[in-house]
C-alpha positions in Angstrom: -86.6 -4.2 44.3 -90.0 -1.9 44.2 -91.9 -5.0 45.7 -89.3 -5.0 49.4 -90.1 -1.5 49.3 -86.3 -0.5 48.6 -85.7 2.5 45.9 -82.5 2.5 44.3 -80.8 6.3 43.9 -77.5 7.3 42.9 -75.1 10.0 45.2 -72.6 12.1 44.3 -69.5 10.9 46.7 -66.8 12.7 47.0 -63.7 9.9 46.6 -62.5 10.1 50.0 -65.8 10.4 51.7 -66.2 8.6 55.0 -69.8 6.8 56.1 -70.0 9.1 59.2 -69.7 12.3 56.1 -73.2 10.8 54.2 -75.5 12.5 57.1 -77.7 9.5 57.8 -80.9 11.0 59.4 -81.6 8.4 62.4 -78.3 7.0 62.5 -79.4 5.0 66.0 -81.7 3.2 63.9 -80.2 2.9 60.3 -76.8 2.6 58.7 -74.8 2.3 55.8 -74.3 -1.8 54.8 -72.2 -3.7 51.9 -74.3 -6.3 50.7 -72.9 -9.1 48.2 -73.4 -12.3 47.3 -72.0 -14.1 50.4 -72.4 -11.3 53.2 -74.1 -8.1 55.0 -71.7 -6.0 56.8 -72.5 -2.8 58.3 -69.9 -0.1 57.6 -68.3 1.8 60.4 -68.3 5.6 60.3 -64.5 6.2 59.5 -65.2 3.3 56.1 -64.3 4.7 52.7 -66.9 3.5 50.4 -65.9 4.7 47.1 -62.3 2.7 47.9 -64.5 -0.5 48.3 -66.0 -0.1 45.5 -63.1 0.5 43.4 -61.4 -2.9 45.1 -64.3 -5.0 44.4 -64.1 -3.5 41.0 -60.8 -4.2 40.4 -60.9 -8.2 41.2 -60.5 -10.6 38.3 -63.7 -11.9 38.5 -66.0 -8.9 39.6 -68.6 -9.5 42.5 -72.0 -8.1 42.5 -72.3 -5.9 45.4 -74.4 -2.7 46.9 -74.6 -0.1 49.4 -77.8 -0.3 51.1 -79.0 2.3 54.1 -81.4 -0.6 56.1 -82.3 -0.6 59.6 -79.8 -1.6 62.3 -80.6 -5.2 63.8 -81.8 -5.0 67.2 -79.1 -7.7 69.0 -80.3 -6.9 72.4 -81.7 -9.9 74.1 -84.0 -9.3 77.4 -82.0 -10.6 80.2 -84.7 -12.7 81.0 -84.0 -14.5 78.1 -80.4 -14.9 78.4 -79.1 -18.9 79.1 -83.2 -19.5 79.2 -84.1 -17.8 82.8 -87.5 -17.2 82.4 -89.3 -16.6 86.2 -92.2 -18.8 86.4 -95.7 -17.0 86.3 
């Protein structure tokens, strides 16, 4: 979608290629993620994409899915934060 500022681009993939083998340039800060319908998962470096594909491919009713490269969720919370200690001013 040109309006999210996402641009869609096709990769040559060797079959058997692992995340960790796509080279992600700031791979602290972005990853590899399967999007569908009902979820966003982040794929871990030793994940086989093209065999993902080829499962979700292969179901009886097919699922619209993608591979996206987005930025990694920050989940750190500042410990001041954490079970609502805040110090008062």
């Amino acid at each position: 979608d040109a309006s999210s500022g996402c641009t869609a681009k096709t990769l040559k993939v060797h079959p058997y290629a692992t995340t960790e083998e796509f080279k992600i340039s700031d791979s602290e800060n972005y990853a590899l993620f399967l999007l569908t319908d009902e979820t966003t998962q982040q794929l871990a470096p030793d994940t086989h994409p093209q065999r993902i594909k080829a499962e979700l491919h292969s179901r009886p009713q097919p699922q619209l899915f993608y591979f996206v490269y987005r930025q990694i969720q920050n989940l750190t919370v500042p410990s001041d934060q954490l079970n609502d200690n805040t110090s008062p001013n």
